[in-house]
Residue, then its C-alpha position, 0 to 999 in steps of 0.5 A: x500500500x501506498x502511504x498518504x502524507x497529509x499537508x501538516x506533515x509536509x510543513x512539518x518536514x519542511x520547517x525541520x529541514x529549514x532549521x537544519x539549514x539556519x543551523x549550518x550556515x549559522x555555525x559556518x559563519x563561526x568557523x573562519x579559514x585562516x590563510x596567514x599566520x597569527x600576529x606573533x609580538x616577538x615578530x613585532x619586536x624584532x622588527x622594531x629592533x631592526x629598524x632601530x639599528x638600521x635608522x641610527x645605522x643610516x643616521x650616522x652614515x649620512x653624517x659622516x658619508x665620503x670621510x673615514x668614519x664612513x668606511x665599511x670597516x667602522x661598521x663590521x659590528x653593525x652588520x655582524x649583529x644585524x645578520x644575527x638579529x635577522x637570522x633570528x626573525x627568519x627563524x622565528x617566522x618559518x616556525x610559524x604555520x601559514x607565515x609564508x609571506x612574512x618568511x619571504x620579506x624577511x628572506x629578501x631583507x637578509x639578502x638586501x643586507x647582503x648587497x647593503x655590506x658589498x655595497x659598503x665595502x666598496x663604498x659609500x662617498x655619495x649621500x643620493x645613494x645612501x639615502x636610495x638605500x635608506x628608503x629601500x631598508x626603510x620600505x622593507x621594514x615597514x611592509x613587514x610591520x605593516x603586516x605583522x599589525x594587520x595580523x594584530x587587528x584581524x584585518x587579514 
């Protein structure tokens, strides 16, 4: 035999599948996709120490550019300790899961320093080149930091 479905059942079927809906699509808007690394404040402050040591780096060069005092030598500690304080961020940011693009702008600003010292030791006399560089470590850093702040808020 054949069953009869009466027309209160059918509401009845429709307003429990409706619900199944709402249900669903309410917890899908609670379950984000991350596609970039957390905010790391380490991260944060490592670029801020970097960009510390760059800005009284560019600083003093500018002031003592084409004499003496703006040879490679008088800066050897300087990149010494700026490739380790890199090195160490490079680090820190290929712990992190999905931190593939901050991992890449910290690869290419350890190369950038790189260039930065064979540069040096070839050396500075011109005040235009220091300050081309400057801007170029200055971009650097910043879009770095940019990004670590837009992982703070959430914006991305």
């Amino acid at each position: 035999m054949h069953k009869l479905t009466l027309p209160s059942q059918i509401s009845y079927s429709r307003s429990i599948a409706a619900l199944w809906v709402v249900l669903v699509l309410a917890l899908m808007q609670g379950c984000a996709v991350k596609l970039i690394a957390n905010y790391d404040e380490h991260t944060d402050q490592a670029l801020m120490k970097l960009q510390r040591s760059f800005a009284e780096f560019f600083l003093v060069l500018e002031e003592t550019v084409g004499t003496p005092a703006s040879a490679y030598d008088e800066y050897r500690n300087f990149y010494r300790q700026v490739k380790v304080d890199a090195g160490a961020l490079k680090l820190r940011v290929d712990a992190q899961p999905l931190n593939d693009i901050s991992s890449q702008a910290v690869a290419k600003l350890i190369d950038n320093i790189g260039l930065l010292e064979e540069i040096h030791k070839e050396g500075i006399n011109d005040i235009e080149v220091v300050t081309l560089i400057k801007d170029d470590f200055t971009l650097s850093l910043t879009s770095l930091l940019r990004l670590e702040l837009a992982k703070q808020r959430g914006d991305i």
